[in-house]
C-alpha positions in Angstrom: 3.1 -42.2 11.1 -0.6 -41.5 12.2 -3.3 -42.5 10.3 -4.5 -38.8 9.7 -0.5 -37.8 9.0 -1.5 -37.9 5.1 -3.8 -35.2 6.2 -1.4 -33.0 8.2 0.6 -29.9 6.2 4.0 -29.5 6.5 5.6 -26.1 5.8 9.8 -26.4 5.2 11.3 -23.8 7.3 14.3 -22.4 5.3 17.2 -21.5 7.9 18.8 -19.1 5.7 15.8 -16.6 5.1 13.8 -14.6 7.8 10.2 -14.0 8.1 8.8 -10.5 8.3 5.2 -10.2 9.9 3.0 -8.1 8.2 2.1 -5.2 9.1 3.2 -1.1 8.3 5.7 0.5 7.7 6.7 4.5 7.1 8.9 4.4 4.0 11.3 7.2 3.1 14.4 8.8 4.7 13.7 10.5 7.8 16.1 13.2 7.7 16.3 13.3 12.0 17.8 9.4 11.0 19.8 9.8 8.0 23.4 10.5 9.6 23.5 13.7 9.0 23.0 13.2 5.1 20.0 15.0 3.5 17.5 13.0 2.1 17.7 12.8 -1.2 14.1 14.3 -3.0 13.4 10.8 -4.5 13.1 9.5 -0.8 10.5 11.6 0.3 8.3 12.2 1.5 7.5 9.9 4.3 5.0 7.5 3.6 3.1 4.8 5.2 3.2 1.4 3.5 0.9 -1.5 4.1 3.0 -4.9 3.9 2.0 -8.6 3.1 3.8 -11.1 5.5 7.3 -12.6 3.8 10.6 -14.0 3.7 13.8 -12.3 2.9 17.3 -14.2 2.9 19.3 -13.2 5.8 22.5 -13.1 3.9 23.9 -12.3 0.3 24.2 -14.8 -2.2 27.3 -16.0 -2.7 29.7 -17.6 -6.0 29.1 -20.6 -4.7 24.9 -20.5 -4.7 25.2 -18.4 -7.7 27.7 -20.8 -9.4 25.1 -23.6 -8.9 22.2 -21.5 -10.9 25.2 -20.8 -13.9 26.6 -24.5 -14.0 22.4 -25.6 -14.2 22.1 -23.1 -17.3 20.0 -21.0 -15.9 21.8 -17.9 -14.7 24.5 -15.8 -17.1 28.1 -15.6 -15.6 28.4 -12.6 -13.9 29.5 -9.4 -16.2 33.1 -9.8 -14.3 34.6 -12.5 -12.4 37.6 -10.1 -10.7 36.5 -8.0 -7.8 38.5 -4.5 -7.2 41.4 -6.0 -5.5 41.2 -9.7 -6.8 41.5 -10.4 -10.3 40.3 -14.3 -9.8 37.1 -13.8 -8.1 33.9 -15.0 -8.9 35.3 -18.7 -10.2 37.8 -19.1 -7.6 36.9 -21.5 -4.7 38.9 -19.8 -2.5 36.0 -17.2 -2.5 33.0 -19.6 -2.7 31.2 -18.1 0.5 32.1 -14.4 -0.5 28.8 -12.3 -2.2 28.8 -12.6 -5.8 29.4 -9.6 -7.6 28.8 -7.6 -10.8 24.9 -9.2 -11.5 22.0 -7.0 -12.5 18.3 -6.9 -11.7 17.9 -9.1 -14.1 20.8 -11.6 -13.3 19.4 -11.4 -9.5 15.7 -12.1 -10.6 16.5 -15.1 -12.8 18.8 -16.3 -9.7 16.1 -16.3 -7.3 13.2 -17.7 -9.5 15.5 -20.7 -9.9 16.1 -20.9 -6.4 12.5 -21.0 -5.8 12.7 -17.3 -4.4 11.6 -13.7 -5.6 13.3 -10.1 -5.0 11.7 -8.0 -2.3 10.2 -5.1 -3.1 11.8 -2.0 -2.6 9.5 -1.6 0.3 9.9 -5.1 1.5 13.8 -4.3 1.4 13.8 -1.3 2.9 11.3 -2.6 6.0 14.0 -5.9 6.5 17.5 -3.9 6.3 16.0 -1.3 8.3 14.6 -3.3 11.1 11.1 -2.1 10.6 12.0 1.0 12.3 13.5 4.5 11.4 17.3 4.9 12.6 20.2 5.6 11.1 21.0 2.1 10.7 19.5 -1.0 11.3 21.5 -1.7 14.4 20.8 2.1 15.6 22.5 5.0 15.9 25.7 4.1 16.9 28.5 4.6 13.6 29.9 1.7 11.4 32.4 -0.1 13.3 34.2 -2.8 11.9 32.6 -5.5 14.0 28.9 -4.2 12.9 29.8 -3.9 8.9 32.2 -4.1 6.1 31.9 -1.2 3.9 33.8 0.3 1.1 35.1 3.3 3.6 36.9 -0.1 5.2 39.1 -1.1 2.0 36.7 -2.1 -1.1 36.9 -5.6 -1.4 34.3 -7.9 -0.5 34.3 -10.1 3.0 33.4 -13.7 3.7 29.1 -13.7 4.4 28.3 -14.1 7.4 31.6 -12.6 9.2 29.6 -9.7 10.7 26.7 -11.3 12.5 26.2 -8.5 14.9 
């Protein structure tokens, strides 16, 4: 090493999280980019929001993270271990890198304390799932397909993170 390297200040980049500049951002459901939904009166109106620069993980948390923060004694089992179609769930390894289900604010605050982390904000969230922009959805405009997002319209039961990196 150099002899200033003692000086020098190293910042770990974590690969699994994002960083979000700061900057602003309108909050709120824009009705022109809701997909065809009404906005629902809690939403609105509009507003412009002033955020701090962060970090936001890129993917759920899965048994297997979450299972770590349980087995240290830190984190409560989840409230159920089945998932709608699989009765063996959250402490099966077969589903290790699956998202863990059936945690509360509170179970998901404790998690991420003892991961070092914090939740968003509900405008931090809203900003990183929504691409900093208004649109229907953070890829666009286009509709759900099943190679942009697994939802419960699909078939209800939770999908390997990571499958749909698009």
């Amino acid at each position: 090493l150099p002899p200033d390297a003692a000086s020098l200040h190293f910042v770990m980049v974590d690969p699994s999280m994002i960083a979000i500049p700061a900057g602003e951002y309108t909050m709120g459901c824009d009705s022109a980019h809701n997909g065809g939904v009404p906005c629902l009166e809690a939403t609105l109106p509009l507003h412009t929001v002033r955020l701090s620069a962060y970090s936001i993980d890129i993917y759920e948390v899965t048994n297997w993270q979450y299972g770590l923060c349980v087995w240290d004694g830190t984190c409560d089992l989840p409230v159920s271990s089945s998932s709608l179609t699989r009765s063996f769930y959250f402490d099966n390894p077969v589903y290790d890198n699956y998202p863990v289900l059936h945690v509360n604010w509170t179970m998901a605050d404790a998690y991420c304390r003892w991961a070092g982390k914090r939740l968003p904000t509900e405008a931090e969230w809203e900003r990183a799932a929504s691409g900093g922009s208004k649109r229907t959805y953070p890829w666009g405009e286009e509709d759900p397909g099943p190679g942009l997002v697994h939802t419960n319209q699909v078939n209800g039961t939770p999908v390997e993170v990571g499958k749909y990196p698009d």
